[in-house]
C-alpha positions as CSV (number, residue, x, y, z in Angstrom):
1,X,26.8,8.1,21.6
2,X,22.9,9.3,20.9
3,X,22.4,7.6,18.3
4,X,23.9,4.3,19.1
5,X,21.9,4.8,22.4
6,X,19.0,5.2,20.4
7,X,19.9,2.5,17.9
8,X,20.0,0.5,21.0
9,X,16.9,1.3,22.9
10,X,15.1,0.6,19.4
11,X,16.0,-3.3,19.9
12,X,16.1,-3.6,23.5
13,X,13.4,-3.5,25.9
14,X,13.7,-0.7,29.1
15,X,12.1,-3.7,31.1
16,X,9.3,-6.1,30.9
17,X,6.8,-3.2,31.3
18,X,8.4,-0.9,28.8
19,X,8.5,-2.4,25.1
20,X,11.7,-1.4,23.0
21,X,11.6,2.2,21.2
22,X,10.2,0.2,18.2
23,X,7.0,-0.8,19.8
24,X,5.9,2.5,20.4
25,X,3.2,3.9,18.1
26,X,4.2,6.1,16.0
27,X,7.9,7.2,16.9
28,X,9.7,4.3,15.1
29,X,10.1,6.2,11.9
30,X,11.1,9.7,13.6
31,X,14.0,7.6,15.5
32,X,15.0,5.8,12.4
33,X,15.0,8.9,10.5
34,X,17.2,11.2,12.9
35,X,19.2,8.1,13.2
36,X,20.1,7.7,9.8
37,X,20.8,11.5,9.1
38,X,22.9,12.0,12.1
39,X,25.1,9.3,11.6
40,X,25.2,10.0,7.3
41,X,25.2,13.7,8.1
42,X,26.4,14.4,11.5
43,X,28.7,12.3,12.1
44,X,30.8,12.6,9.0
45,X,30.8,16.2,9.3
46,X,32.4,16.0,13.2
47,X,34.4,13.6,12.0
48,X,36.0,15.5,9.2
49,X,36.1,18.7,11.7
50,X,34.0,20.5,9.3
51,X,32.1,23.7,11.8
52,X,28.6,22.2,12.3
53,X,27.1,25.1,10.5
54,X,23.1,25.8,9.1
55,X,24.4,23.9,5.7
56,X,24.9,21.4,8.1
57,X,21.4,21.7,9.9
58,X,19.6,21.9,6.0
59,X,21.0,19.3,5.2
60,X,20.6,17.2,8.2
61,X,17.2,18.1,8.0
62,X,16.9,16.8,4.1
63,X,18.2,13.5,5.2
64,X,15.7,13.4,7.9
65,X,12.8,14.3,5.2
66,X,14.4,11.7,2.9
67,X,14.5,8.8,4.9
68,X,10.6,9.3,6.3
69,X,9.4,9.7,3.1
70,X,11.1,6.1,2.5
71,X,9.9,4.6,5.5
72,X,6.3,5.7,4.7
73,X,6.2,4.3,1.3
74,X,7.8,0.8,3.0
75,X,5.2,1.3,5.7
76,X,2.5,1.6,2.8
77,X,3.8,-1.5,1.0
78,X,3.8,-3.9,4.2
79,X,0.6,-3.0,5.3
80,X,-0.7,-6.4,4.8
81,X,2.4,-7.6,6.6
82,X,2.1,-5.3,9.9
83,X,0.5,-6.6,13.4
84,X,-2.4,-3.8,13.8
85,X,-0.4,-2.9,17.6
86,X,2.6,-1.5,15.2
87,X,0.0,1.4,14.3
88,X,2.1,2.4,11.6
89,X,1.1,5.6,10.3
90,X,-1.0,4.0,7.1
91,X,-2.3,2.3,9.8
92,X,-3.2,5.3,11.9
93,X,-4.7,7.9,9.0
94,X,-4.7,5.5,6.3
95,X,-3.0,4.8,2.7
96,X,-4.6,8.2,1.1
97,X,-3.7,10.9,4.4
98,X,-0.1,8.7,4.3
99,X,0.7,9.8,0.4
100,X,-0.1,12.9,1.3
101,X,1.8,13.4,4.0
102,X,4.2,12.4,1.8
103,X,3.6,14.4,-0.7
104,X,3.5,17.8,1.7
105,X,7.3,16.2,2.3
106,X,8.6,16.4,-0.8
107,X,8.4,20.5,-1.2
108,X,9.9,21.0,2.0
109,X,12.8,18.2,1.0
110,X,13.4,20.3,-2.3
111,X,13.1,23.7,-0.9
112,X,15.6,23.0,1.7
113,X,18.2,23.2,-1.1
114,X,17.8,27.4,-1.8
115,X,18.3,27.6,2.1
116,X,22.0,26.6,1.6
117,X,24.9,29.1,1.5
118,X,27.2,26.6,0.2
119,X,27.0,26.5,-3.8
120,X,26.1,23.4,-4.9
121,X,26.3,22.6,-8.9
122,X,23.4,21.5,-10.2
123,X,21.9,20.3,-7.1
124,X,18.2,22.2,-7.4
125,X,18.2,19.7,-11.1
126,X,19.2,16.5,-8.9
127,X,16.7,16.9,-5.9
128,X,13.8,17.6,-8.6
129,X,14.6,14.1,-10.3
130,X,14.9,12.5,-6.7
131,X,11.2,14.0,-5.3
132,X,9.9,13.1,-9.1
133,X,10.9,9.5,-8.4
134,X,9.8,9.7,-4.5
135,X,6.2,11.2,-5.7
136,X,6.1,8.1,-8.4
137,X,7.2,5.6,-5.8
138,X,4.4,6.8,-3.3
139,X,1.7,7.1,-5.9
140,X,2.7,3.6,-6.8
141,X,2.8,1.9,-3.4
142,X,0.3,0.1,-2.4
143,X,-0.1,-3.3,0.3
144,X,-0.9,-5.1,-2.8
145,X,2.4,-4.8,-4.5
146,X,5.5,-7.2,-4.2
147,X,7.8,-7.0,-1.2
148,X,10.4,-6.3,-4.1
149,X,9.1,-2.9,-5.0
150,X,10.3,-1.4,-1.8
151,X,13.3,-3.9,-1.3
152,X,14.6,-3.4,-4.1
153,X,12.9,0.1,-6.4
154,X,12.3,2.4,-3.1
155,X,15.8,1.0,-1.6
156,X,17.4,2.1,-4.9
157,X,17.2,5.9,-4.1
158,X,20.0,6.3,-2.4
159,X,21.7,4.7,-4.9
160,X,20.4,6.8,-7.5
161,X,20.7,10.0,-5.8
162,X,24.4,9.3,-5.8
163,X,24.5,8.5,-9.7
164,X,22.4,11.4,-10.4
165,X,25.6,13.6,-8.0
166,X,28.3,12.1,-10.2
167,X,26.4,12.3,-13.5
168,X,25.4,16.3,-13.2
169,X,28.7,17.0,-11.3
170,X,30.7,16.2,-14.7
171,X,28.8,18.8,-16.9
């Protein structure tokens, strides 16, 4: 129910005073994030009964550290697109402070892994190639480049995380 309450207050507007959760400066991308990690993280895990334990909370955490890093490299791409009242965060500190709050993201992302207690094969190889190609996407971005680089490269991630999980699970 939290996050399809918060799904819902991104959207709608409280009232005519109060804009939607997506109007307010510089929570849109926290609310998106924990969204997207509780319902791939949390959610599957309650559903399959599995104890919500700290591999759980490490991992939650990673998919929260995963998606903002995404966000901020779309957020760097559509600068050119964004009303200045969004106050995005390139918008806030700027393109250069935005990479490298991205790149302080990426260590604590890949770190996470050794936290685990769960073993998981060849998963410290995986999360190095995934941060590689996050750091190359965010060095890359810029508001100059096509609205295809993040629609359809940066979207890709996910995607290739999951190829880069079958391929290294077979070895």
């Amino acid at each position: 129910m939290l996050f399809g309450l918060l799904s819902a207050m991104y959207v709608v507007p409280f009232s005519k005073s109060l804009p939607n959760l997506r109007n307010l400066a510089g929570i849109k991308i926290y609310i998106v994030s924990i969204c997207w990690a509780g319902v791939t993280i949390l959610l599957p895990m309650l559903n399959a009964a599995v104890p919500l334990g700290i591999d759980v909370v490490y991992k939650f955490l990673q998919r929260f550290i995963l998606t903002l890093i995404l966000i901020l490299v779309f957020e760097i791409n559509d600068l050119k697109y964004d009303a200045s009242q969004l106050q995005t965060v390139p918008q806030l500190i700027g393109v250069k402070k935005t990479r490298w709050y991205i790149y302080s993201l990426l260590p604590v992302f890949y770190i996470l892994e050794f936290f685990k207690e769960g073993v998981y094969h060849n998963q410290w190889v995986i999360n190095l190639i995934l941060c590689t190609i996050m750091f190359l996407f965010t060095y890359y971005a810029n508001e100059r480049r096509s609205k295809y680089y993040t629609l359809f490269w940066v979207e890709s991630v996910p995607v290739v995380w999951y190829l880069l999980i079958l391929i290294f699970n077979n070895f």
